[in-house]
C-alpha positions as CSV (number, residue, x, y, z in Angstrom):
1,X,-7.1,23.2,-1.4
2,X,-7.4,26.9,0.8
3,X,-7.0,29.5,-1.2
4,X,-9.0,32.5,0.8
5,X,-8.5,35.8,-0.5
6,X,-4.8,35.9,-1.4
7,X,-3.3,32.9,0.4
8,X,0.3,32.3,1.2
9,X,-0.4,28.1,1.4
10,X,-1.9,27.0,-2.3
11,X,-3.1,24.0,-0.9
12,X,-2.3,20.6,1.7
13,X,-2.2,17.6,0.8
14,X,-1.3,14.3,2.8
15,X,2.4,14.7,1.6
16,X,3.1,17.9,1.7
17,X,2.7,21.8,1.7
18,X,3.0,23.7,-0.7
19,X,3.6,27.7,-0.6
20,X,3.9,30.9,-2.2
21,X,5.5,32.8,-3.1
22,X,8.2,31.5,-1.8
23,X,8.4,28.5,-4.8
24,X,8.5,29.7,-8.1
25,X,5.9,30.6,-10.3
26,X,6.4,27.3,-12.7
27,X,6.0,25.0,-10.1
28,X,3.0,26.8,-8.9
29,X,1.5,26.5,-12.3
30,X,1.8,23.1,-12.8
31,X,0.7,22.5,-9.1
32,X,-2.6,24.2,-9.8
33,X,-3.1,21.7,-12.9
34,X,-2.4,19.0,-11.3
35,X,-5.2,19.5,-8.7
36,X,-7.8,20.9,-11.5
37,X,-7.1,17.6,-13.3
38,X,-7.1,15.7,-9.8
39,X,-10.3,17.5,-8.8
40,X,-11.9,16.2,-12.4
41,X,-10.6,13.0,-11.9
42,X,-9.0,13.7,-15.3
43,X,-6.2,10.9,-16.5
44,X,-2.8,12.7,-18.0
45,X,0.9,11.8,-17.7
46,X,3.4,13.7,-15.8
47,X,5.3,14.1,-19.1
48,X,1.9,16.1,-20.8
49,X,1.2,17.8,-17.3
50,X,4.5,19.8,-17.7
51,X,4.7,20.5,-21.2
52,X,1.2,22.2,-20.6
53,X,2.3,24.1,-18.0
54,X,5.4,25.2,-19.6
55,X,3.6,26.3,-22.7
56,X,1.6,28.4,-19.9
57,X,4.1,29.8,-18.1
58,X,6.2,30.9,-21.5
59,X,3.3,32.7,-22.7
60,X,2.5,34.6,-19.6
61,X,6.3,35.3,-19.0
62,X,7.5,37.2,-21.7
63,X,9.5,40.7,-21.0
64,X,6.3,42.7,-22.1
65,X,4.3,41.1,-19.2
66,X,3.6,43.7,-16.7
67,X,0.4,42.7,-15.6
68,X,-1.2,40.2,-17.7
69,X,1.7,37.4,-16.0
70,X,1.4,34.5,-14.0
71,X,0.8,36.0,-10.7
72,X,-2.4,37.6,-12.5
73,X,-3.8,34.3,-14.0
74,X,-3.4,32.7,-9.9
75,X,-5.2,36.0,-8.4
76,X,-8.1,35.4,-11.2
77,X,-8.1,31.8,-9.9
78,X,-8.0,31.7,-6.5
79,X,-10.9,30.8,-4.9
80,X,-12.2,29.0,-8.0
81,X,-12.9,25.2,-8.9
82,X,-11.0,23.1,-11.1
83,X,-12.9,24.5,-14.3
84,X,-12.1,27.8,-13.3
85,X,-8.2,27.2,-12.6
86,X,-8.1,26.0,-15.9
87,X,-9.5,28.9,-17.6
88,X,-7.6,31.0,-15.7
89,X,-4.5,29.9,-16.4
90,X,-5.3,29.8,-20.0
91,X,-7.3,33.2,-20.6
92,X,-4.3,35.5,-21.4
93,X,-2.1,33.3,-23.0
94,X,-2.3,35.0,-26.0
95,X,-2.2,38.6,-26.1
96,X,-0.8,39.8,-29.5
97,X,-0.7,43.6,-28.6
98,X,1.4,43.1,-25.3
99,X,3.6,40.3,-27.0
100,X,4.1,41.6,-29.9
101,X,2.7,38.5,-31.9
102,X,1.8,35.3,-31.3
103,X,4.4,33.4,-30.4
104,X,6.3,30.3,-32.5
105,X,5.0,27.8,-30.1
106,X,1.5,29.1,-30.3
107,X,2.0,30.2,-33.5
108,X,2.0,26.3,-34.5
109,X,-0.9,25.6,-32.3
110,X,-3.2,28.2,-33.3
111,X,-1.9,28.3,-37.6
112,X,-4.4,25.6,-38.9
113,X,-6.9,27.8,-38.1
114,X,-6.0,31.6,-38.3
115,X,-4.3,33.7,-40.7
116,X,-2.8,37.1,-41.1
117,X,-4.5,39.2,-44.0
118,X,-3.2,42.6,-44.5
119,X,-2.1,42.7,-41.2
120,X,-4.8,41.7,-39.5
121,X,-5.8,38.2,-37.5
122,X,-8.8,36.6,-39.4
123,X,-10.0,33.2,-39.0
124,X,-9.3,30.3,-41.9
125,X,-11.9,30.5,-44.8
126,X,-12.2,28.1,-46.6
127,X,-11.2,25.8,-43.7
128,X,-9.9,22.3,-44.0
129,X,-10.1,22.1,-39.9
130,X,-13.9,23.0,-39.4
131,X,-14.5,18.8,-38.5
132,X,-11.8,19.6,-35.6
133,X,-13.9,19.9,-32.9
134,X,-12.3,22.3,-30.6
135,X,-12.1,24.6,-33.3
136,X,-15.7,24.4,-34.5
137,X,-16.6,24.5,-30.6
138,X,-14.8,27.6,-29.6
139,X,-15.9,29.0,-32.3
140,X,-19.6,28.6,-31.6
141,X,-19.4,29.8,-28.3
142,X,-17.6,32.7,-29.5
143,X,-20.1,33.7,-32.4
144,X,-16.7,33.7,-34.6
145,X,-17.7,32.9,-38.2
146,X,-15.1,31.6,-40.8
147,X,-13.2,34.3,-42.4
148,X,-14.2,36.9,-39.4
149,X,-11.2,39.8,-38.9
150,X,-10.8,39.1,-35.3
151,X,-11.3,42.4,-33.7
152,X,-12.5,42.6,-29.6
153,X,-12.6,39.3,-28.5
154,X,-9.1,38.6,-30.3
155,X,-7.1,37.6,-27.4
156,X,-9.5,35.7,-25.7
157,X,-11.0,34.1,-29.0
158,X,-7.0,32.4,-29.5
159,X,-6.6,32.0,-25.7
160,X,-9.5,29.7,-26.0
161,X,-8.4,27.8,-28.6
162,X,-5.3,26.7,-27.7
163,X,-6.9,25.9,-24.4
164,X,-9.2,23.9,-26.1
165,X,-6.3,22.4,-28.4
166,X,-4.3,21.5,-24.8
167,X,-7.6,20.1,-23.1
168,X,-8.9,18.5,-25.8
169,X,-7.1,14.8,-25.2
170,X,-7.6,15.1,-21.2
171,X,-11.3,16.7,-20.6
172,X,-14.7,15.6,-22.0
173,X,-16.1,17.8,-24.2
174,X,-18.7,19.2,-21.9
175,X,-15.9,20.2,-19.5
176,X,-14.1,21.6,-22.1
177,X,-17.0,23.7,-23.2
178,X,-17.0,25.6,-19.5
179,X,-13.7,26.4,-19.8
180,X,-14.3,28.2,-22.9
181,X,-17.1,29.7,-21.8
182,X,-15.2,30.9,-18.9
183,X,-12.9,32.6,-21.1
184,X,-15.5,34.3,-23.4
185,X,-16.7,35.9,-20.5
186,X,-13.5,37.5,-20.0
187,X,-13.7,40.1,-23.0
188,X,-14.0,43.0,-20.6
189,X,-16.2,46.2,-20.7
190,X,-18.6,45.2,-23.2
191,X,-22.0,47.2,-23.2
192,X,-25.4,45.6,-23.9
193,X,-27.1,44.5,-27.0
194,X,-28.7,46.7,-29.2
195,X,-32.1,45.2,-27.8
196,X,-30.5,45.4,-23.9
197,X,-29.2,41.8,-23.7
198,X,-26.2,41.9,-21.1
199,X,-23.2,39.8,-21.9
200,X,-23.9,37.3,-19.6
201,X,-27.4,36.8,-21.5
202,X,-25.5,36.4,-24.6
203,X,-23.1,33.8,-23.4
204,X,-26.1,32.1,-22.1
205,X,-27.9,31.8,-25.7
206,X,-24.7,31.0,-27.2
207,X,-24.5,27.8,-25.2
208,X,-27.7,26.7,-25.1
209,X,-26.9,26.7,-29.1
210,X,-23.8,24.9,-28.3
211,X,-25.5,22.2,-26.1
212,X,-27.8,21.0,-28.7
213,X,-25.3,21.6,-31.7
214,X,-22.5,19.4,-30.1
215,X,-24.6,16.9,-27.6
216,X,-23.0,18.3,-24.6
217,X,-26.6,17.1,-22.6
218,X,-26.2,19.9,-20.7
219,X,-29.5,20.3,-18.3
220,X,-30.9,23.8,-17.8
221,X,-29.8,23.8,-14.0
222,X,-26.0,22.9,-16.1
223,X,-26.5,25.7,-18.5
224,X,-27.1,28.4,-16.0
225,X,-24.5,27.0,-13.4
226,X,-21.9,27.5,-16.6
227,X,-23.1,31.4,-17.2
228,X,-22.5,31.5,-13.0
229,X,-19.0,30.3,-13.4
230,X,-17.8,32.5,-16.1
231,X,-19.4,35.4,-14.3
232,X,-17.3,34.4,-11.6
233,X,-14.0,34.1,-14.0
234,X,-14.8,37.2,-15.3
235,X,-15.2,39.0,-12.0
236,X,-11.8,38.2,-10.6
237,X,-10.1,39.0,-14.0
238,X,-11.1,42.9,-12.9
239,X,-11.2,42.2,-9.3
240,X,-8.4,45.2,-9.0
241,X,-11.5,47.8,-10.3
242,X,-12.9,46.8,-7.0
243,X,-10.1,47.2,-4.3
244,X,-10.5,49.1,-1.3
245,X,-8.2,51.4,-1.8
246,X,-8.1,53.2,-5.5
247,X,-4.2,53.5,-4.4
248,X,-4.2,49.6,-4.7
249,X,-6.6,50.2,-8.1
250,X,-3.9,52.9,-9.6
251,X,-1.1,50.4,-9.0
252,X,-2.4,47.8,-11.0
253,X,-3.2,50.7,-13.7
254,X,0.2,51.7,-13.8
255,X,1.3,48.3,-14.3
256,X,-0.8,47.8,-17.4
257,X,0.6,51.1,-18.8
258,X,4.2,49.7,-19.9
259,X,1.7,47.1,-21.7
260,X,-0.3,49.2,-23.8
261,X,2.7,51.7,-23.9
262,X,5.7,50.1,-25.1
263,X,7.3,53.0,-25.2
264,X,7.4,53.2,-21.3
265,X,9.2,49.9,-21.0
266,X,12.3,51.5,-21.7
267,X,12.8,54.0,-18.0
268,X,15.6,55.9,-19.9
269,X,14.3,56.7,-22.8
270,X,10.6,58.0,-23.2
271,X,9.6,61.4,-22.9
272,X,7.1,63.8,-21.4
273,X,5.1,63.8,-24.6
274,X,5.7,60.1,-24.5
275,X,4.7,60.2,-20.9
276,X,1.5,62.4,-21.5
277,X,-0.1,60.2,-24.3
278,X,-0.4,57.6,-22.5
279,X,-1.8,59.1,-19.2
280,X,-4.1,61.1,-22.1
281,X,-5.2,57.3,-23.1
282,X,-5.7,56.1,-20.0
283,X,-7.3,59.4,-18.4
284,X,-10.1,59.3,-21.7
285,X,-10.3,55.6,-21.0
286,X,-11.5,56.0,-17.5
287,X,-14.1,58.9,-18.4
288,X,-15.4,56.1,-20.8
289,X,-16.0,53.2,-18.2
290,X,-18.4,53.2,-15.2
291,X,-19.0,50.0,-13.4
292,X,-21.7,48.5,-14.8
293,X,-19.1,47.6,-17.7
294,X,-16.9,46.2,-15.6
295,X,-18.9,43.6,-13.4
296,X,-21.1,41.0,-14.2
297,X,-24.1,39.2,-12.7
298,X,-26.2,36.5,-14.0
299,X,-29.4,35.0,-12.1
300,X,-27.6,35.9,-8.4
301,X,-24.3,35.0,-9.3
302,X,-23.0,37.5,-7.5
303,X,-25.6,38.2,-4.8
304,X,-27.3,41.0,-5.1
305,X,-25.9,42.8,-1.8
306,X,-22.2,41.6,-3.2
307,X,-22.9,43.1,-6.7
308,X,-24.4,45.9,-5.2
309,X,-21.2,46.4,-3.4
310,X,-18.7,45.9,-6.6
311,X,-20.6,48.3,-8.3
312,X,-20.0,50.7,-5.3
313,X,-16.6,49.8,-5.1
314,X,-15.9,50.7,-9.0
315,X,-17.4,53.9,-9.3
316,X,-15.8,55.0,-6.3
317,X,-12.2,53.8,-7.7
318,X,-13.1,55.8,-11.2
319,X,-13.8,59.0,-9.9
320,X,-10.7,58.8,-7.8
321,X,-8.8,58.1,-11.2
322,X,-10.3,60.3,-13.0
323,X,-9.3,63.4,-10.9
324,X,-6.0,61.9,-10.3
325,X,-5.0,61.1,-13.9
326,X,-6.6,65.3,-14.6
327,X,-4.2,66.4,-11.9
328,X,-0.8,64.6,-13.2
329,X,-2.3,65.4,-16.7
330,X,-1.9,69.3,-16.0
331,X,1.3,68.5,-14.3
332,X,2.9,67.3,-17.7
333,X,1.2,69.6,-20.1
334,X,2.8,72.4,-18.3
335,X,6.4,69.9,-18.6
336,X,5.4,69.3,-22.5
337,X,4.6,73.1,-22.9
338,X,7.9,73.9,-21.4
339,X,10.0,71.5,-23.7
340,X,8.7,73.8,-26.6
341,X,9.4,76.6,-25.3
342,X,13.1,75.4,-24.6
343,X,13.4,73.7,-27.7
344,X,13.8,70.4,-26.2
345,X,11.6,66.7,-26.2
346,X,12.9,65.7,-22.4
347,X,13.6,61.8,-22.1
348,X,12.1,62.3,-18.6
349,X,14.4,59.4,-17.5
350,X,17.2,60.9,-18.7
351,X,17.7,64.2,-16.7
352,X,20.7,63.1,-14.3
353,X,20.1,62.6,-10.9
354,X,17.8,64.8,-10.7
355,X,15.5,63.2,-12.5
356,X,11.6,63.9,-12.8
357,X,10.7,63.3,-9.0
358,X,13.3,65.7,-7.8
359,X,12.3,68.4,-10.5
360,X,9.0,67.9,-8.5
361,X,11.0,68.0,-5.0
362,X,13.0,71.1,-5.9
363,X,9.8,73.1,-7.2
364,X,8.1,72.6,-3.9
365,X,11.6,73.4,-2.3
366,X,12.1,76.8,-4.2
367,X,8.4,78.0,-4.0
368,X,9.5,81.8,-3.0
369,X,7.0,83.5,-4.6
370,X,4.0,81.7,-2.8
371,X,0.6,83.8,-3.3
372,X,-1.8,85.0,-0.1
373,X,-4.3,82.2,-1.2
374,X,-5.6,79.6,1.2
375,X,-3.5,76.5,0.5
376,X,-6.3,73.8,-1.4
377,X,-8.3,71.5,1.3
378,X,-9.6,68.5,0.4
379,X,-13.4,69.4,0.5
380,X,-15.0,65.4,0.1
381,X,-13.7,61.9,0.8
382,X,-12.7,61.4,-2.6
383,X,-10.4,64.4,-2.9
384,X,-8.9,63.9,-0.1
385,X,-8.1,60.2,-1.3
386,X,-6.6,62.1,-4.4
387,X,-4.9,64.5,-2.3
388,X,-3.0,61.3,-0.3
389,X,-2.2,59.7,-3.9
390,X,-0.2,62.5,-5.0
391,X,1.4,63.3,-1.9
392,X,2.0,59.5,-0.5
393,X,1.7,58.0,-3.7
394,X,0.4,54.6,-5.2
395,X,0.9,51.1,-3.1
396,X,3.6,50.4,-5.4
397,X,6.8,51.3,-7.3
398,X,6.5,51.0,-11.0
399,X,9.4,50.4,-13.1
400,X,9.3,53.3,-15.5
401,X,7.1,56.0,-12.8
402,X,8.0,57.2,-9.5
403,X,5.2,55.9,-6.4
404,X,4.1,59.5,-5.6
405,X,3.7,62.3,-7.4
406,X,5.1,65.7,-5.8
407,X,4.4,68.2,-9.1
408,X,1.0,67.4,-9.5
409,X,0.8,68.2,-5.7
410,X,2.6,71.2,-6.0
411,X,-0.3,72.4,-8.6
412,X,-3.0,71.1,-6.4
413,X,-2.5,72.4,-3.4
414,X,-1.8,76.1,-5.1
415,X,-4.8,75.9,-7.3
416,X,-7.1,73.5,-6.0
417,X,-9.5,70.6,-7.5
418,X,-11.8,73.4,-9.9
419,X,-9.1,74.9,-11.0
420,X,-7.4,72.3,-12.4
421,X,-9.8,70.6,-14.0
422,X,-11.0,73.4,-15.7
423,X,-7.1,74.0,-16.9
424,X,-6.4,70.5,-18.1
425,X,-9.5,71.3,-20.7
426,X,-6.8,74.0,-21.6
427,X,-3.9,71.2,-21.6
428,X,-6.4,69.3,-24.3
429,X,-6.5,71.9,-26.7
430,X,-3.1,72.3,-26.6
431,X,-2.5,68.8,-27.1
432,X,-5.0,68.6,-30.1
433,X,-3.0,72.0,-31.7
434,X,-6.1,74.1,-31.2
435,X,-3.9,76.4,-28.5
436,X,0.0,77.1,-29.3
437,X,2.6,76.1,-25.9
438,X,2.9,79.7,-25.7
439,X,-1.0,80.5,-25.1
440,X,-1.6,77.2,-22.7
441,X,1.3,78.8,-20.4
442,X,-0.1,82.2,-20.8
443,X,-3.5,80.9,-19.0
444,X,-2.0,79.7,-16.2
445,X,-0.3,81.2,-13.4
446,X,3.4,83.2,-13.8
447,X,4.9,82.5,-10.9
448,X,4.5,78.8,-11.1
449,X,5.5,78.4,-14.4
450,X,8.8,80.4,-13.9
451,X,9.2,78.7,-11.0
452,X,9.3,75.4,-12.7
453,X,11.1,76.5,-15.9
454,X,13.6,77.2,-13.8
455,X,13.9,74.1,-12.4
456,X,13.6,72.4,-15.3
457,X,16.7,74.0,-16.7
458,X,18.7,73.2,-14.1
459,X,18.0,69.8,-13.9
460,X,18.5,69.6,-17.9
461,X,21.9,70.8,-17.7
462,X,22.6,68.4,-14.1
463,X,21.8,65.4,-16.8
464,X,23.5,66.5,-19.8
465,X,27.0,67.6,-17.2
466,X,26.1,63.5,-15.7
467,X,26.2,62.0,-19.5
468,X,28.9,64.0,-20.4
469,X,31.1,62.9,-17.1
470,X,30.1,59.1,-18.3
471,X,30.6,59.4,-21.8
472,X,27.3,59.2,-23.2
């Protein structure tokens, strides 16, 4: 099997080549369990082989899927051995806030052991299925106790089970055990201890319990090779943190935001408040990580020089964010402040042709009344990366956002990186109802924001004169 960075051949075999993307994502799935299963000399039918992969590629499928999909559980495991395939493919099978649920199919797997209790998940107390194994071994490695509201680790916690429930007839229980492990070590962004004990060190203690509990005669060169391959697992599930490019980074961003979102799915509907809560979200998010929640190491798995390099990598990509995701978020403030003062919530999707990006375009189009001021320069590396993201855009379309984004340009280049910063602290209080619309616009500068409310009504009455001609 070659699977270097990103490959376009998934592996060769004596009979034939297989590649992507050009075959479809199901028969990719089920080729990448058929060599994890080949690769641990593993004995199962063709017949279980594709209802396994089915099951898979239902779960990861669904309409809500924006990022969390199929082509995410291959990038996590490319690169990886059979153990780590597996848990790929099974480490986001469940993810109840995306899908909405759990679905029936899982929802049969996973019911003899969870329940829903004033709305919340909680494992089965008292349980009639503590002698199944998989369940009392997932749990163990998961420190999940009977009648525990599953909180953090929910998703993975019921990912892991059902991969465990699906492996359980095919693997040995040792094998089994490192693909659980694997996809513990996927709940993302969690701090140390209390007494400084990285997750990695946890994981480690809980299977060390785990090996003597269930006889897994793990050695400790075994023990520590399993910590080293969920590290691993874990890396590549927020490899996108570490992309050259925070462009590349922000894509992958705005592909989870439909996801957390839901609102957003719908590119006709939502509105600039809509719009602004969840860039509020994800801007507060990114203040709250720094990279040494995102990447893992355990006993040089990664090398130091690679970790070293991650870590790098990260931080770089979060301070790019952080000023981008300020810059749009004074860019719709000033849109939301607007919509009271017209009286209107804007579906932003729903202005016409115009639309949102050409409210931008016509803004920078109109700009008569341009001040003596020095247009903004990039004064750093980073800025000018932020500069390039607002005027080029992301490296990808999103399906509810346009690439680039020409407003929170416009604002840039007019009042430079201080400036707004210091004026999206403004655009909070407003938000949080400590400043009226009225007093937020008052603070900044006239000419803009006349010559965007001018704008803005025009391209209001463009959409309502387009609806109007179609009957809406």
């Amino acid at each position: 099997m070659t699977r270097a960075g990103k490959p376009s051949t998934l592996w060769v075999t004596a009979e034939r080549t297989y590649q992507f993307p050009s075959m479809l994502g199901e028969q990719y799935c089920l080729l990448y369990l058929e060599w994890a299963f080949q690769q641990l000399e593993a004995e199962i039918s063709q017949e279980r082989l594709q209802a396994m992969s089915q099951l898979i590629v239902e779960a990861m499928t669904g309409p809500s899927r924006c990022f969390h999909s199929l082509e995410h559980c291959f990038d996590v495991a490319q690169t990886g051995d059979a153990i780590e395939v597996l848990a790929a493919l099974f480490h986001d099978v469940v993810y109840v806030q995306i899908d909405g649920g759990i679905s029936a199919e899982l929802g049969e797997i996973l019911a003899p052991f969870i329940q829903t209790l004033r709305g919340r998940l909680v494992v089965q107390e008292p349980a009639d299925n503590f002698t199944d194994r998989s369940f009392a071994l997932t749990m163990a490695i998961f420190d999940v106790q009977p009648g525990q509201h599953l909180a953090l680790e929910q998703n993975e916690f019921l990912s892991a089970l059902v991969a465990a429930n699906q492996l359980q007839s095919v693997l040995g229980w040792p094998q089994i055990a490192e693909v659980i492990a694997c996809i513990e070590a996927t709940i993302p962004f969690r701090p140390p201890t209390s007494v400084g004990l990285q997750p990695s060190e946890v994981l480690y203690r809980k299977l060390s319990l785990a090996n003597a509990r269930f006889q897994l005669g793990w050695s400790e060169t075994n023990l520590v090779r399993a910590v080293q391959r969920a590290v691993r697992v874990a890396n590549r599930d927020v490899e996108n943190f570490s992309d050259l490019q925070a462009a590349d980074f922000l894509s992958n961003t705005w592909n989870l935001l439909p996801e957390a979102n839901a609102y957003l799915r719908n590119a006709s509907t939502y509105t600039i408040q809509q719009y602004r809560h969840a860039l509020e979200k994800t801007t507060s998010f990114m203040y709250y990580l720094n990279a040494s929640l995102v990447f893992r190491q355990f006993q040089g798995e990664p090398s130091s020089s690679d970790y070293f390099d991650l870590l790098q990598r990260a931080n770089k990509n979060l301070v790019v964010a952080r000023l981008y995701l300020n810059t749009k978020l004074l860019a719709i403030a000033i849109l939301e402040a607007l919509s009271h003062r017209l009286e209107t919530m804007i579906p932003l999707g729903c202005l016409g042709q115009v639309g949102f990006s050409e409210i931008a375009n016509q803004v920078i189009r109109q700009q008569t009344l341009l001040t003596s001021d020095v247009p903004y320069q990039p004064r750093n590396p980073v800025e000018r990366e932020v500069w390039e993201l607002l005027e080029v855009g992301r490296a990808q379309e999103s399906g509810f956002d346009i690439k680039n984004s020409p407003l929170a340009a416009f604002f840039l280049k007019h009042l430079g990186m201080e400036r707004v910063v210091a004026r999206v602290d403004r655009a909070k209080a407003f938000f949080q109802d400590k400043i009226t619309a009225e007093e937020f616009l008052a603070e900044c500068d006239v000419w803009m924001i006349e010559l965007v409310q001018t704008v803005l009504v025009e391209a209001i009455k463009a959409g309502k004169d387009e609806r109007n001609l179609l009957g809406q």
